[in-house]
N, C-alpha and C positions, 0 to 999 in steps of 0.2 A: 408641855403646852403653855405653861405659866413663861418660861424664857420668852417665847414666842410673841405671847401678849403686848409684851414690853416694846414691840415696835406697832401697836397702837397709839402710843403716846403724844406724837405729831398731829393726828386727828383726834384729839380730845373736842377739838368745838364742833365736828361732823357730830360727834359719840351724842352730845349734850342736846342735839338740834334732834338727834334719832330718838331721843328720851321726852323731849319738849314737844315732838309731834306727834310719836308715839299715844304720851298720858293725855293730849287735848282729842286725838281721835278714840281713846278708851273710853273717855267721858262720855263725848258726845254719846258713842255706843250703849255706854250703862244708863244713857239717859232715855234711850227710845225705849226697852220693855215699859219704863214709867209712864211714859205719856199715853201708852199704847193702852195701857190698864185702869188710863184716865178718861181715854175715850170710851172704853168698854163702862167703867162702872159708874161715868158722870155724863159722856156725851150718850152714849147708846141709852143706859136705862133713862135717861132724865128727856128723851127725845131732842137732844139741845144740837140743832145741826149747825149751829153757826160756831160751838164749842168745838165740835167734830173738825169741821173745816180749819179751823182755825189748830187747833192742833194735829191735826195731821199734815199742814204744812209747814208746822215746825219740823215735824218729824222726817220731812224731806227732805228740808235747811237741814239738821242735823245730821242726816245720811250724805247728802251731798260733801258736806264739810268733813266731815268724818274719810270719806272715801279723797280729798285733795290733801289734808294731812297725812294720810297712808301713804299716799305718793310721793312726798316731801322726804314723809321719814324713809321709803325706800332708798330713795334718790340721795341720801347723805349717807346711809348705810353701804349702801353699794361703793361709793364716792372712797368711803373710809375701807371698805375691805381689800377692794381693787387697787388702792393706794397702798395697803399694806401689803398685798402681794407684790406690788413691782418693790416694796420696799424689801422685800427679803430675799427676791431674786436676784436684786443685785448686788448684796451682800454674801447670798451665796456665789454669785459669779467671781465678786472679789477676793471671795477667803478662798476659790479653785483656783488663780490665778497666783495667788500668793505659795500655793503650795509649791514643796520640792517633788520630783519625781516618786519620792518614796511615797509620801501622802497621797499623790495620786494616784500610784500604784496599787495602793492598799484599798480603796475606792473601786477604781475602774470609770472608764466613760460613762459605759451603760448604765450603772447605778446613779451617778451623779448626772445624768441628763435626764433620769426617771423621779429624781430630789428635787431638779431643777424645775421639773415642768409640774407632774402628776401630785407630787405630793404637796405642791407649794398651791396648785388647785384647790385641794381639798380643804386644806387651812382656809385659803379664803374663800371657799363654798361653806365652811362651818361659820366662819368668823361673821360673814356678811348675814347666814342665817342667826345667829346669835344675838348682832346686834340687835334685828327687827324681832326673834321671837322673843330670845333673854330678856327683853323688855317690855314686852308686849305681853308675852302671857301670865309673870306673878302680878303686872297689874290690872290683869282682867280676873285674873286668880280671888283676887285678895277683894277688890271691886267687887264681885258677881256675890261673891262668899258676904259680905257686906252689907249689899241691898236686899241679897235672897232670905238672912235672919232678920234687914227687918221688915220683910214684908211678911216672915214669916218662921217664927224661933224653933216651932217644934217640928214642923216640915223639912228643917232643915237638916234634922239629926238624921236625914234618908245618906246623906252624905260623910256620915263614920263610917256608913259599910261601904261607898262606893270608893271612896279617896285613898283609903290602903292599899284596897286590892290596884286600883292603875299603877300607884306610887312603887309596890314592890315587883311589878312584873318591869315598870322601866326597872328598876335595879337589875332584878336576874336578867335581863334580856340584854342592859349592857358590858354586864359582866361576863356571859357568856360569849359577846361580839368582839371583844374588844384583842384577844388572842390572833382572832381568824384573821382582823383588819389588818394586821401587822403582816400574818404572814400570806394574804392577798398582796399587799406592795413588794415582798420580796417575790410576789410567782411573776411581779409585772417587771421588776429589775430582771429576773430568767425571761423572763419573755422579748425583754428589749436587747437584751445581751443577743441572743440567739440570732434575731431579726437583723441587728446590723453587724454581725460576723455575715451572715449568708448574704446580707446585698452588697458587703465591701468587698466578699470576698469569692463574689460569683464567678471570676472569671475560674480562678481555680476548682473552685465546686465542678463546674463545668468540665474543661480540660480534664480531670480526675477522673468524671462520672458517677459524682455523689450528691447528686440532685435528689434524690431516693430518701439516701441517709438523712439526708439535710430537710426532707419533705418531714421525713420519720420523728427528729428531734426534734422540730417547729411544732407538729403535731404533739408531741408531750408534752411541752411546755405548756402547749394552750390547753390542753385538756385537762390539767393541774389547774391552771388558770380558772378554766370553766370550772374546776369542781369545789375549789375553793368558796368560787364565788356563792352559786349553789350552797353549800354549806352555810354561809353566811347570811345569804336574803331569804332561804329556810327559816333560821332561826329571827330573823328581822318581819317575815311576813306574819309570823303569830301572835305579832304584835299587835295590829292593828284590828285582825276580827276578835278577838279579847275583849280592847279599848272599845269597839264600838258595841258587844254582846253586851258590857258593863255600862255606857251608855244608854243603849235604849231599855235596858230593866231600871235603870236608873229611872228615866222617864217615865214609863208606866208606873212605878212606886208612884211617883210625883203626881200624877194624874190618879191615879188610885186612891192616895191618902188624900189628895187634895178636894176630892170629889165629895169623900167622906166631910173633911171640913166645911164645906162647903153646907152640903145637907142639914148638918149641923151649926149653923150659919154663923161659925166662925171664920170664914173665909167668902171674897166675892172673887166673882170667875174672874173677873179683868186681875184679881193679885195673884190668882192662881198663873193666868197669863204668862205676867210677866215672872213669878217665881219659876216655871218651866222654863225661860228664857232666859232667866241666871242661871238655870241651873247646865243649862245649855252649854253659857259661853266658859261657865265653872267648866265645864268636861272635855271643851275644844281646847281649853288655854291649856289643858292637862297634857291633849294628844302633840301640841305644840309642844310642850316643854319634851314629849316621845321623841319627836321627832327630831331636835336638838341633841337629845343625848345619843339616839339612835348614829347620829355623824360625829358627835365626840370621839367616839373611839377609835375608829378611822384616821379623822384629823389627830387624833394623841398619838397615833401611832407615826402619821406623815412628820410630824412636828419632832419625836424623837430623831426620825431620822435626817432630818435636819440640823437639830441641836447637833450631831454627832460631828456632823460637817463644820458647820459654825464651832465647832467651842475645842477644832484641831488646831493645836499649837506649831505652824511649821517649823520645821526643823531648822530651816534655814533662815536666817533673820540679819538684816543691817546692822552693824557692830553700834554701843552707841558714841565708843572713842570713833570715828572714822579720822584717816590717818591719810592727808595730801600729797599727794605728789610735788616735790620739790626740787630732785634731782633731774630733771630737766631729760631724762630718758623717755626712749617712744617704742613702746610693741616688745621692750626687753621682757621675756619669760626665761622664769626657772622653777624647778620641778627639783625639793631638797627629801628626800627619804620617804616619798610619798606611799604612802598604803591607805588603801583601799576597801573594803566590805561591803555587799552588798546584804540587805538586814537578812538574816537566820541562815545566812551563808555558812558553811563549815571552814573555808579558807579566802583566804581575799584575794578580790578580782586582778589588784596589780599590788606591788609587794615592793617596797625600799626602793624605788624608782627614782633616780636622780639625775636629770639631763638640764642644757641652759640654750635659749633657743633667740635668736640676735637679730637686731633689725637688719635685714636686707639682705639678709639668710634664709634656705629652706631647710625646713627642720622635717626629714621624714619620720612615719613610721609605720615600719611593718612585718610581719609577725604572721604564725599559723590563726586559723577562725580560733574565740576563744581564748587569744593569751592577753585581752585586757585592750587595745586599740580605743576600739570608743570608751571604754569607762575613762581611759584619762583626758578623752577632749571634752567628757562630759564633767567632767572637774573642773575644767577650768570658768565655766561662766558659772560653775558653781550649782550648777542642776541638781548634785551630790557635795557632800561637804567631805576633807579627807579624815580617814579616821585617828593618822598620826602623820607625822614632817606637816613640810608647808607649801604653796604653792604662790609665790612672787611675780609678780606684773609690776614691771618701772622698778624693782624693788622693795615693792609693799606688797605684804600678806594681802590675797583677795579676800581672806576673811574680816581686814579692817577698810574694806570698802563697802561703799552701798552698790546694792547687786545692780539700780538700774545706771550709774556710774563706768564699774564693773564691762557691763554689758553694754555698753556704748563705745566701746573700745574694740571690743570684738566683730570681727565678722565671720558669722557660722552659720555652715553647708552642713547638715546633717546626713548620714547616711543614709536614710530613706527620704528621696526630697517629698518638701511638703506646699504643695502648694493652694489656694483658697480659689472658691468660685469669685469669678472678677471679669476684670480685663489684666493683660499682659502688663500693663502700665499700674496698675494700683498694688499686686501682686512686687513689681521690681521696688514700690514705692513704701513697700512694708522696713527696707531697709534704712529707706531715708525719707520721710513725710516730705521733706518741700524741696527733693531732689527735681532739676529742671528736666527737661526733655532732650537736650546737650548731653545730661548725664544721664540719663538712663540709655539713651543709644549707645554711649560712650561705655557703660557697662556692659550691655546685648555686645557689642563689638568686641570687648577684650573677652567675655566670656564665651566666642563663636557661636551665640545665638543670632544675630543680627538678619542672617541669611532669610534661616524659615519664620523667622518675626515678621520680616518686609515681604515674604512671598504671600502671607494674608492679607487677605482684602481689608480689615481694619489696620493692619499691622500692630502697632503697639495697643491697640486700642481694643481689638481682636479677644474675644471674650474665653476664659478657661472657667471648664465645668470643675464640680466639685474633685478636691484632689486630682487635679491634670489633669482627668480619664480620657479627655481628648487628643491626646501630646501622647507620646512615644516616653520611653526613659530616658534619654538622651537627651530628650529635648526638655523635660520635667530637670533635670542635674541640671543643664548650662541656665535655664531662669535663676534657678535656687542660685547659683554661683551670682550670676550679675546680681540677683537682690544684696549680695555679703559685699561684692563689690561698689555697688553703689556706695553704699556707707563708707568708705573710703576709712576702713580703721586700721587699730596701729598693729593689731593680730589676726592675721586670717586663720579659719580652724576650717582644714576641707576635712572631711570625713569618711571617706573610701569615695569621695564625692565623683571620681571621674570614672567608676567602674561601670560605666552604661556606655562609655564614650567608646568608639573607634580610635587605632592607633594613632592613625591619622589627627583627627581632630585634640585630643589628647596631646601629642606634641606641638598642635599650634598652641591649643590655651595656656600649656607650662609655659612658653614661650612669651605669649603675649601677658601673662602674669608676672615673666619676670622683670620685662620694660614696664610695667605700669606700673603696679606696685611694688617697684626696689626698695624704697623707702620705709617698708612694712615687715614685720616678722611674719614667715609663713611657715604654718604645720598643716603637713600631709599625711594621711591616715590610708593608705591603700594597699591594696592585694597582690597589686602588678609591679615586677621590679621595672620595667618600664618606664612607668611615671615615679618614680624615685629613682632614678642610674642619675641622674645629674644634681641630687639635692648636696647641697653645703656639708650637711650632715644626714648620717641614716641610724635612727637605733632600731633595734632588732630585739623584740619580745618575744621571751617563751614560759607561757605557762605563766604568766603576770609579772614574771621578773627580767628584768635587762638582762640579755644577751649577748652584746654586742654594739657599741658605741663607733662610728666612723664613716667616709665616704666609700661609694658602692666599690671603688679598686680596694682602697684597706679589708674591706670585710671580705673581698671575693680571695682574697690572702689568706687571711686570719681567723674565719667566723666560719664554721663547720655549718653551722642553723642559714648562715645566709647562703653559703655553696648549695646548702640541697634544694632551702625554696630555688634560687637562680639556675639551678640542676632541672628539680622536676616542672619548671616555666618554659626551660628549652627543648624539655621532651614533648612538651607539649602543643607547641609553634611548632614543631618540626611532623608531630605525629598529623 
């Protein structure tokens, strides 16, 4: 919680105005039992109505006043907590962004979207309560405790037996909460996990016929959920009829012994008054500072699980030699003894891999599911780092560039295309922020989107819902390709990218990929010998290691592993 603190810092002059308005609306407050005890024992017994009058319109002045400082000090407290949450949101946003896969991996979405929102709430629902009560109640505390001994030194000793008992029941009660709190945000990380597998993943739920199942573990989750909770505002609910049993015997002492002094006319009722009245706001400042610690532990908990996020050191990091380009080369890649691991892996993904891939050349590759494909296009913009050799762009280690450098070079079509709720035009424009409307047709065009872009009524402008869900697969690939196309860079990296496509359209877009961008190195990652029979070169993976280096006639020669895929492809166009 104390890390956390530390982006308070910025709002010190909010913090200082919440303390300045706070202690002027305390005062006023400790200032009415006194007047109130003035009227009782100076204006009431002495008949003096014009005394009465007269102070009891201070006493409205001082309520009024009191209740516009309260306001102020909210209104900067809020200022300052609400500022510190967006201040840690986007600190969280930028340490997730900075991560490598692995980091995120380790994570997951749903947990890190459940850090992002819930827990970074709860911090500043404490923080914002903290400011106004942490300040508010030790100096009503310490106030009340003040004016109650001197209106009254031996009445006040009613307050050794009452101030323990509230003092250690906060203790046990947040001691007892503070476990459950932790493990309530981990039932709400299962609970978010579950909720967006089944809505991402309805269509299959569906198709399959596991609506039921999916109804089944929804239902465990929440009922964990619910019983957690339960468990927790159980032991938080016994808090308060305690606090207030101890309260009002409290009172009754106080009226009791007071009554006594009185009789014995060491005390007048208007001191008696206002001592009830400290002793009051002494036991509310008490249930304030409850109610405080009651959400520390919560927030101590939301706030670890932040700190966990915040204080991950990515793996992957800009070198601080960064190392230029000088040799005047464009899109040249080479892949020198590359191996691979993925963490607590028992064997690595791809293994002494060594190929060189040329501008104006395609470079395929393809291999059984499994012998490593994407782990080596995901090397290259560096999403993994390799675990031994090197992998060279222009002739420089991408380990001695900066990744967004790096990555500006590249254009890459991931396997699964991804695309954002938009329009068609912001979406192609993720490739190149101030590409014109020339080029983005000019992209839609080379990548055979053009067609069902213009048969929509907005056309480019034409809105897609979250991840395509509107689009077809084919029509989800050829966006994703135009966005890597736009960017006009020196590497294109397709990544089984054209496995949704018809044969048809599939030899147009190799086609028109190879008039547009000749001047570019391309790597293709695919399933079909089809779309690799005409690349420059083809290597052939098996089991993560090279196979087989050459064009589709040398290997259909030479390469056992490429005869049986091109074997069992022709059995299967035939069957």
């Amino acid at each position: 919680m104390i890390s956390i603190l530390k982006y308070l810092k910025p709002y010190w002059f909010f913090m200082v105005m919440v303390f300045v308005f706070t202690l002027s609306a305390i005062l006023l407050e400790l200032y009415l039992p006194t007047l109130m005890a003035d009227v009782v024992d100076i204006g009431i017994v002495n008949h003096d109505i014009s005394f009465i009058l007269q102070t009891g319109a201070l006493m409205i002045a001082s309520a009024l006043l009191a209740i516009v400082f309260n306001i102020i000090s909210i209104y900067f407290s809020t200022k300052a907590a609400l500022g510190l949450g967006r201040d840690i949101r986007r600190k969280l946003f930028l340490s997730v962004e900075n991560f490598s896969l692995k980091e995120y991996e380790k994570f997951g979405p749903s947990s890190l979207i459940t850090r992002t929102t819930n827990d970074i709430k709860q911090i500043q629902d404490v923080i914002n309560m903290m400011l106004r009560m942490m300040t508010r109640a030790p100096l009503m505390l310490v106030g009340g405790i003040v004016l109650a001994v001197s209106r009254d030194a031996v009445l006040s000793l009613i307050f050794l037996a009452a101030l323990p008992i509230l003092a250690g029941l906060i203790f046990f009660i947040s001691k007892k909460a503070l476990p459950l709190f932790g493990l309530l945000q981990k039932k709400t990380d299962r609970l978010n996990l579950i909720l967006r597998e089944t809505l991402i993943g309805t269509r299959v739920v569906r198709a399959f016929n596991r609506v039921e199942y999916e109804k089944s573990r929804f239902n465990q989750a929440n009922r964990d959920y619910r019983d957690t909770g339960i468990r927790v505002n159980k032991i938080m609910s016994f808090m308060f009829p305690v606090m207030m049993l101890v309260m009002n015997f409290t009172s009754i002492a106080i009226v009791w012994f007071g009554a006594i002094r009185i009789d014995q006319g060491m005390m007048q009722i208007g001191n008696l008054m206002a001592f009830l009245q400290y002793a009051l706001m002494i036991l509310f400042s008490l249930i304030l500072l409850s109610m405080v610690f009651v959400m520390i532990p919560r927030a101590e908990a939301s706030a670890k699980r932040i700190s966990e996020v915040l204080h991950v050191k990515p793996e992957i990091v800009d070198a601080r030699d960064e190392l230029r380009e000088e040799n005047g080369l464009r899109g040249h890649l080479e892949f020198k003894n590359v191996t691979f691991r993925y963490s607590g892996a028992e064997k690595p993904a791809v293994e002494n891999i060594s190929f060189t891939a040329k501008p104006g050349e395609v470079t395929a590759i393809i291999g059984s599911t499994g012998a490593g494909k994407t782990t080596l296009t995901q090397l290259i913009p560096r999403f993994y780092d390799v675990e031994s050799g090197s992998i060279l762009l222009n002739r420089v280690d991408i380990r001695r560039m900066k990744q967004h450098t790096l990555r500006q070079k590249i254009g890459y079509v991931p396997q699964k295309a991804s695309l954002f709720s938009g329009t068609i035009a912001e979406n192609i424009l993720l490739g190149k922020k101030d590409a014109t409307e020339v080029e983005i047709f000019e992209a839609l065009e080379t990548a055979q989107a053009l067609d069902f872009v213009q048969e929509k009524e907005d056309g480019i402008f034409a809105h897609i819902e979250q991840s395509g869900l509107n689009l077809s697969g084919g029509q989800k690939q050829r966006l994703s390709i135009a966005r890597a196309l736009v960017r006009k860079p020196e590497l294109y990296v397709f990544d089984d990218s054209f496995s949704a496509l018809d044969y048809k359209t599939d030899a147009k877009l190799r086609e028109a990929l190879k008039k547009k961008v000749s001047d570019s190195t391309i790597l293709v990652v695919a399933q079909r010998v089809n779309t690799v029979i005409n690349a420059d070169q083809i290597i052939v993976l098996n089991e993560g290691k090279t196979a087989g280096v050459g064009t589709h006639e040398q290997l259909l020669k030479e390469n056992k592993i490429y005869q049986e895929i091109v074997e069992s492809q022709e059995k299967e166009e035939s069957a």
